[in-house]
C-alpha positions as CSV (number, residue, x, y, z in Angstrom):
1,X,54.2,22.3,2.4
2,X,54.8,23.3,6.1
3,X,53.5,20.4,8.5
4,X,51.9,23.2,10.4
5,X,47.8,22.4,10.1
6,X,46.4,25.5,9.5
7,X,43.1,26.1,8.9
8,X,41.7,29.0,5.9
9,X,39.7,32.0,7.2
10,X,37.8,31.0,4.0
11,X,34.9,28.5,4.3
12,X,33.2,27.1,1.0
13,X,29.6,25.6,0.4
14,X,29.9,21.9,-1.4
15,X,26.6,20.6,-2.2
16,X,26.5,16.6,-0.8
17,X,23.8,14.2,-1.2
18,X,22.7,14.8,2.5
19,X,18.5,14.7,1.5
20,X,19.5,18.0,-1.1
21,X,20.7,20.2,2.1
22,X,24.3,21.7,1.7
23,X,27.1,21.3,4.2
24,X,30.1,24.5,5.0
25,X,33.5,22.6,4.9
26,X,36.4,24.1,6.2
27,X,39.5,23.5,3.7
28,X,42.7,22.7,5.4
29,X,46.2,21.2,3.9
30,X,46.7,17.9,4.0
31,X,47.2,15.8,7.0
32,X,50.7,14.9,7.3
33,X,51.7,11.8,9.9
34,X,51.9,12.2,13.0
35,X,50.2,16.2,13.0
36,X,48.9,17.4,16.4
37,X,47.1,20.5,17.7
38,X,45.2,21.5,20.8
39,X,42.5,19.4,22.1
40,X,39.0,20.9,20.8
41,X,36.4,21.9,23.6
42,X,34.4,17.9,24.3
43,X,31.2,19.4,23.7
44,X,31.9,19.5,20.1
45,X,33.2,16.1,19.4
46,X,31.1,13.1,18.5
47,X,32.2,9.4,18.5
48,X,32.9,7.3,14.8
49,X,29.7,5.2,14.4
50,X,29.6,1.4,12.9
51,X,26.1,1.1,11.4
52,X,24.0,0.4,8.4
53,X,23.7,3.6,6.7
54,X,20.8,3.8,4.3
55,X,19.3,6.2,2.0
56,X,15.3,5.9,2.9
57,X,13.0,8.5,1.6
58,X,9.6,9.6,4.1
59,X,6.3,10.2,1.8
60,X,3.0,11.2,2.6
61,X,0.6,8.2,2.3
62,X,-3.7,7.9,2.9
63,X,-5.0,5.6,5.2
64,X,-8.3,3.7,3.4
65,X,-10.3,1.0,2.5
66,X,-9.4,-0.1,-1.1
67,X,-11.3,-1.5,-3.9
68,X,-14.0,1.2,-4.5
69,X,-16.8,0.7,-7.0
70,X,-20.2,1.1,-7.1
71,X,-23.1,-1.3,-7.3
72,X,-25.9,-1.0,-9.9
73,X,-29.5,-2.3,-9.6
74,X,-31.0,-5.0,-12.4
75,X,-34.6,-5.3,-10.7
76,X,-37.7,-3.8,-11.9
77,X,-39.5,-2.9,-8.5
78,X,-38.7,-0.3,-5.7
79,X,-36.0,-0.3,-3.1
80,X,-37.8,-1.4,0.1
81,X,-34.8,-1.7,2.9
82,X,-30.8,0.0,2.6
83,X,-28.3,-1.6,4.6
84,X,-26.2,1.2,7.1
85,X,-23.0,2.9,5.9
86,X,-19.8,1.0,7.6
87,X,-21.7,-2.5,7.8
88,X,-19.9,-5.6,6.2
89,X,-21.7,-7.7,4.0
90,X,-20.3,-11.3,3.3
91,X,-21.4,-14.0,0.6
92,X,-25.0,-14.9,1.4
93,X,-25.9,-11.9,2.7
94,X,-28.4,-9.2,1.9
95,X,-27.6,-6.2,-0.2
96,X,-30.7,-4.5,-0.5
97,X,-34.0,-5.2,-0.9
98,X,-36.2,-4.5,-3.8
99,X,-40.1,-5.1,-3.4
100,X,-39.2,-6.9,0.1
101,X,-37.4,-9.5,-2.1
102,X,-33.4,-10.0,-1.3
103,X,-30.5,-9.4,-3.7
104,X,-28.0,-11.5,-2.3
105,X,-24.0,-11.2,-2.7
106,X,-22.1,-14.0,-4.3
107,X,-18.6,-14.7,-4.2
108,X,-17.0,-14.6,-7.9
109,X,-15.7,-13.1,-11.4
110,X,-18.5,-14.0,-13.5
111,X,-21.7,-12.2,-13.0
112,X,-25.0,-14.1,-13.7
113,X,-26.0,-12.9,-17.0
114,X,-29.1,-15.6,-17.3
115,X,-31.4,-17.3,-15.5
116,X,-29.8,-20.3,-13.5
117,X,-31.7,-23.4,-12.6
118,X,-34.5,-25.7,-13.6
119,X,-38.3,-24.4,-13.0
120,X,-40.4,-27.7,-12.5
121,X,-42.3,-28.0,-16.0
122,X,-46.0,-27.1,-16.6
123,X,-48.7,-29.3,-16.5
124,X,-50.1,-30.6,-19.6
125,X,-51.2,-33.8,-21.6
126,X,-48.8,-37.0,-22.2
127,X,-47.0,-36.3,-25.3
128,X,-47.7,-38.0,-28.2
129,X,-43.8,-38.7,-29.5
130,X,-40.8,-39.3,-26.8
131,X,-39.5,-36.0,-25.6
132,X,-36.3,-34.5,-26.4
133,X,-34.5,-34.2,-23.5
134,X,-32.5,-30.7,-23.0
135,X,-28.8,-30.0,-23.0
136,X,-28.0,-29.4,-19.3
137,X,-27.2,-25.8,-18.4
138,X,-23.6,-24.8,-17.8
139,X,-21.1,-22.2,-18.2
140,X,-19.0,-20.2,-15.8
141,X,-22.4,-18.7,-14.4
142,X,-23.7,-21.7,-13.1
143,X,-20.1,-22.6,-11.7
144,X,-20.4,-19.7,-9.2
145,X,-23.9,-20.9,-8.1
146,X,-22.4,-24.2,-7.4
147,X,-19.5,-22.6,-6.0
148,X,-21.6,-20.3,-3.5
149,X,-24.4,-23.0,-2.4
150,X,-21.2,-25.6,-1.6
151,X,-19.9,-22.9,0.6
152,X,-23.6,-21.6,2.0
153,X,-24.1,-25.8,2.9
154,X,-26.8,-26.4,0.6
155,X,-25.2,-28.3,-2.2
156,X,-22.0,-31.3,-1.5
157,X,-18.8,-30.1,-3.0
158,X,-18.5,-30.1,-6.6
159,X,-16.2,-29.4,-9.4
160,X,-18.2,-29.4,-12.7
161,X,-19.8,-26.2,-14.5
162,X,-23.6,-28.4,-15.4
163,X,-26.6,-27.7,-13.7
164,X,-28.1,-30.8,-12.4
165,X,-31.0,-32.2,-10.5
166,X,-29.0,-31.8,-7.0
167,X,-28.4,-28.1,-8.2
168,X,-31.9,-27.4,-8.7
169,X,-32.1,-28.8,-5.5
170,X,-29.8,-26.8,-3.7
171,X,-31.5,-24.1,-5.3
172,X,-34.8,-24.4,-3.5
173,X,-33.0,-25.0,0.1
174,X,-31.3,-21.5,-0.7
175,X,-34.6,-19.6,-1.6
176,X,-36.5,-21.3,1.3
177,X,-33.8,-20.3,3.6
178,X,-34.5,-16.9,2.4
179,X,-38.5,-17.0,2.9
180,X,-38.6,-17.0,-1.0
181,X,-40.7,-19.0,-3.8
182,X,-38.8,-22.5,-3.9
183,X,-38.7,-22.1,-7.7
184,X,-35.5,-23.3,-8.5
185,X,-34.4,-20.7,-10.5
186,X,-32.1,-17.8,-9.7
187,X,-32.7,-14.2,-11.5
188,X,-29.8,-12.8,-12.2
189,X,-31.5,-9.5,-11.1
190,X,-31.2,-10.9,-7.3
191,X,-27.6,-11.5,-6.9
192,X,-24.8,-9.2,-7.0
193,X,-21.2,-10.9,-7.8
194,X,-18.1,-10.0,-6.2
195,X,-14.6,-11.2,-5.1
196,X,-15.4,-11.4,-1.7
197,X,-16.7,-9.4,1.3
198,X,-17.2,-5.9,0.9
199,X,-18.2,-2.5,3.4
200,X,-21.1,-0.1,2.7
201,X,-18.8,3.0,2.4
202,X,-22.2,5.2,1.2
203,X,-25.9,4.8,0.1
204,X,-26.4,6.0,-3.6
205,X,-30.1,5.5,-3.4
206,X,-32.4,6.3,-0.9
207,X,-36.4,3.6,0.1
208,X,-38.3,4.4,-2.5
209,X,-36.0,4.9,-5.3
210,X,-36.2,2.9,-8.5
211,X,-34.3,-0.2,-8.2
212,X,-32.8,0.3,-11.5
213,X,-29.9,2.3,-10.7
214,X,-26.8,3.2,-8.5
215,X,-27.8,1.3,-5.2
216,X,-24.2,1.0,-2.9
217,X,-20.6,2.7,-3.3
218,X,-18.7,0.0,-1.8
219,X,-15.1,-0.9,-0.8
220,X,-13.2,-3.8,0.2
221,X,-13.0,-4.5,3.7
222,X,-9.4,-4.6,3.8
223,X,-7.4,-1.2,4.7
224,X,-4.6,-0.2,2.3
225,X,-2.3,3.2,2.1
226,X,-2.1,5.2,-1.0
227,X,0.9,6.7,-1.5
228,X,1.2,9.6,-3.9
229,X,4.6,10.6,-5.1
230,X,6.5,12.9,-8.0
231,X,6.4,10.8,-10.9
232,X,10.3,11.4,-11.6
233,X,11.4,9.9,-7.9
234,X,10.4,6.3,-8.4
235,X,13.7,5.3,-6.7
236,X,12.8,2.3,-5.0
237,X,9.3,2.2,-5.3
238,X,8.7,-0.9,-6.7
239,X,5.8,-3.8,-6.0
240,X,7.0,-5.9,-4.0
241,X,9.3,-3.9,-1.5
242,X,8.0,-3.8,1.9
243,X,7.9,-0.1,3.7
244,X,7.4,0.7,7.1
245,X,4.3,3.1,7.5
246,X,3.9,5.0,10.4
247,X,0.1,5.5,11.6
248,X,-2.1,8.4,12.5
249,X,-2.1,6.2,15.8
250,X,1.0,6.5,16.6
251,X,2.0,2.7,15.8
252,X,4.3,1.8,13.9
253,X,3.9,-1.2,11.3
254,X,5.1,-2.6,7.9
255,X,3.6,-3.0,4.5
256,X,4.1,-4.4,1.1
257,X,4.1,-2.3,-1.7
258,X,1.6,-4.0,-3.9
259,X,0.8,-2.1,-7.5
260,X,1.7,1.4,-9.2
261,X,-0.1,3.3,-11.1
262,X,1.2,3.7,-14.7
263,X,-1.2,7.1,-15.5
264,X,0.7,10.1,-13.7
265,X,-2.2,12.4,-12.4
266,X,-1.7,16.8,-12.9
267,X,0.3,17.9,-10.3
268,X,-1.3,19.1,-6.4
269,X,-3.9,21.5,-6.4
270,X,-4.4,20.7,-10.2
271,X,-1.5,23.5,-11.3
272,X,0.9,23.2,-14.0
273,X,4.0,21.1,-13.7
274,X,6.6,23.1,-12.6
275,X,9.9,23.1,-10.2
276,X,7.8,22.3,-7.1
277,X,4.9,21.0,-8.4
278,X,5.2,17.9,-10.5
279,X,2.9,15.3,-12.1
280,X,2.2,12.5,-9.6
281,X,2.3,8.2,-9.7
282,X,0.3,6.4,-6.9
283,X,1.1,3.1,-4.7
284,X,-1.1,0.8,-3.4
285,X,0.6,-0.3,0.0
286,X,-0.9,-3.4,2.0
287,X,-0.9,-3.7,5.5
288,X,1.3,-6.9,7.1
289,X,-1.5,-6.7,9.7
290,X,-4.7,-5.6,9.6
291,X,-5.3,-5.2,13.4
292,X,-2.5,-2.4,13.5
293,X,-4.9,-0.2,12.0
294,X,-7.9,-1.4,14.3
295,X,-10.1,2.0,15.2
296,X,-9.3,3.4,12.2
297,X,-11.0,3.8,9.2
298,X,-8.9,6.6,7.3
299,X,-6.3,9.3,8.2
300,X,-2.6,10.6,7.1
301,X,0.4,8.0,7.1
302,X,4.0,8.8,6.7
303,X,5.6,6.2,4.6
304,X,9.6,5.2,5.0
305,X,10.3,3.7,1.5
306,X,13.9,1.8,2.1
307,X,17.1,3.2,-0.6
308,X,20.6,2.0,-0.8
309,X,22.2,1.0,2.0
310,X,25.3,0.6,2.8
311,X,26.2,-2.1,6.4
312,X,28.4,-2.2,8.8
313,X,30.4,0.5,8.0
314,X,31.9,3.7,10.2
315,X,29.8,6.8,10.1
316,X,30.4,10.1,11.0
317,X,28.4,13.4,11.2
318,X,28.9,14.9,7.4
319,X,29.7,18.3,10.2
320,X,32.6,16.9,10.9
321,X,34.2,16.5,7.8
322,X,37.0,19.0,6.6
323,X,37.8,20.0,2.5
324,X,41.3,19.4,1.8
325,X,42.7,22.6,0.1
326,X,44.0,19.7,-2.9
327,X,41.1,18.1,-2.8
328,X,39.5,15.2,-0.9
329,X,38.3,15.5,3.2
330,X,39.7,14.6,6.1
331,X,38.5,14.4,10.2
332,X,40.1,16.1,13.2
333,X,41.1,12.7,15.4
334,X,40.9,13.4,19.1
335,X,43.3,11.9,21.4
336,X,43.7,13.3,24.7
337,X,44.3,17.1,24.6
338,X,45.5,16.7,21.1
339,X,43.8,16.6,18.0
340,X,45.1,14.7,14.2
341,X,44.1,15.3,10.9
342,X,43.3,11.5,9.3
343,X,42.5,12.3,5.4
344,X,39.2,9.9,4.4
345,X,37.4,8.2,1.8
346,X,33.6,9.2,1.7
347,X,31.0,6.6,0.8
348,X,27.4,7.1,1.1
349,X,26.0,10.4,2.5
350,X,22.3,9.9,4.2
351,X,20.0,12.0,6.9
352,X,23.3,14.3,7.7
353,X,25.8,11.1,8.1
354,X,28.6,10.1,5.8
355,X,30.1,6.4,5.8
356,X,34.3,7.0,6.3
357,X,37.2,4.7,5.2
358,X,41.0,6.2,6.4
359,X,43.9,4.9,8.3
360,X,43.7,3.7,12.0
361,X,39.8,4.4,12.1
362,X,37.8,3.0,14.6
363,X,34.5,3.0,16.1
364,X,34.3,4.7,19.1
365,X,37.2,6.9,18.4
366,X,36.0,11.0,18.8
367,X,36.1,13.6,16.4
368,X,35.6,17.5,16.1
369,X,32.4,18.3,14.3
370,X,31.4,22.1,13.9
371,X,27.7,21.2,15.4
């Protein structure tokens, strides 16, 4: 083979994993020691890299609040006052009204499903035999009224699931606290359970509706991003990695990945699978700080999902890498005026770099790149 480097009139198209793009490659023969040529033009060189290389992917995500669902009336009577759309409602706090009587929110998992509490008995003549005394009330209903007066102050802290006298109690302070009957009984009908605080996202019911029916469409008051993506590129989307999500605001933040969806949903625009248009997985994402996203309520975020990456290693522009005519690549080395062909290994290829391994590479060294 003649030492001389010359470069084909030919070029060739190599597909590389540079985000599915393709890359011309000019083939030359390979280097021999010690090769020179001409010094290239300095506009078209660019200097060996040492960075973390990494394979991220950018998706489309949705600014919202998470946790929607919908809250149903139990009372007989007639919605008398609505809260307004956007408010926050918190555990003692009114829902709705219904008659002018408050249904109050709860914090919990276990909806009352019975009356809870002990009405004060009715009057009537001694009894002629002992009484039976009743079995105390309890149950995981009655632990979330104990729960909720403990944290409302009516009722000292308390672990057990019985209703007792100091419940009953509690009880009255509660409904006095709301102008209501002291009767020491809770209808079920007049709280609403939840796991915590929750935002008015619409009004399903209008004054004057029935009470028996869809009232509130509610959310959590937390914001989350939901990312949508191709159901066959899960690559590092898992719960548990943490993203960095860029906001409609212009701020950047981070989030944890916190649940996927197992059910793929039809494809955008509901059409049939096909080579651009594929079924679709969603991710919940978690803000690492709520007040990043303060002013707003919902909007488009671009989502950086992190890949394989490779650190500390010597990067190059995939432009400047040459095809060896017997196979392999190898950069054009600039030294002065002159210019050597050093054949190279090729790791990872990511957002139009390539990580390089060859002899007597360094960072900061130039080389000729065709762009």
């Amino acid at each position: 083979m003649s030492s001389r480097r010359r470069v084909l009139t030919g070029v060739v198209l190599l597909a590389v994993l540079t985000g599915g793009g393709l890359a011309v490659f000019r083939y030359v023969d390979r280097p021999q020691p010690a090769a020179a040529t001409d010094g290239p033009d300095p506009a078209q060189t660019v200097a060996i890299t040492r960075t973390t290389l990494s394979r991220s992917k950018e998706l489309a995500g949705q600014l919202g609040y998470g946790g929607s669902s919908t809250v149903k009336g139990k009372a007989t009577g007639t919605i008398t006052w609505l809260p307004k759309a956007s408010t926050t409602v918190g555990r003692g706090e009114v829902l709705y009204r219904v008659d002018d009587k408050p249904v109050v929110l709860f914090y919990g998992s276990t909806p009352l499903f019975r009356p809870v509490g002990k009405a004060a008995p009715p009057a009537s003549p001694p009894p002629t035999s002992p009484p039976v005394k009743d079995k105390p009330l309890s149950g995981p209903d009655v632990r979330v009224v104990k729960q909720n007066l403990t944290a409302l102050g009516f009722l000292p802290n308390t672990t057990t699931d019985k209703l007792t006298d100091a419940t009953t109690k509690a009880v009255k302070k509660w409904q006095e606290s709301l102008d209501q009957q002291p009767t020491g009984v809770i209808d079920p009908a007049t709280v609403v359970v939840l796991p915590g605080a929750v935002r008015i996202n619409a009004l399903k019911a209008a004054l004057g509706d029935p009470a028996a029916a869809d009232v509130l469409d509610i959310t959590s008051t937390e914001k989350v991003v939901t990312l949508s993506f191709d159901a066959d590129a899960t690559e590092g989307i898992k719960a548990g990695v943490k993203v960095k999500l860029n906001l409609p605001s212009g701020k950047t933040t981070s989030g944890t990945i916190r649940s996927i969806s197992t059910d793929a949903t039809p494809p955008p625009d509901g059409g049939p699978s096909d080579g651009t248009k594929k079924p679709q997985l969603a991710a919940t994402i978690g803000l690492a700080n709520q007040t990043d996203s303060k002013g707003l309520d919902s909007g488009p975020v671009q989502v950086v999902v992190p890949g394989p990456s490779h650190k500390n290693v010597l990067v190059v522009p995939v432009a400047a890498l040459l095809a060896l005519r017997e196979g392999g690549y190898a950069v054009q080395v600039v030294s002065g005026t002159t210019t050597t062909l050093v054949a190279v290994e090729t790791g990872m290829f990511a957002d139009g770099n390539v990580e390089i391994t060859g002899d007597g590479l360094q960072e900061g060294q130039k080389v000729v790149t065709t762009s």
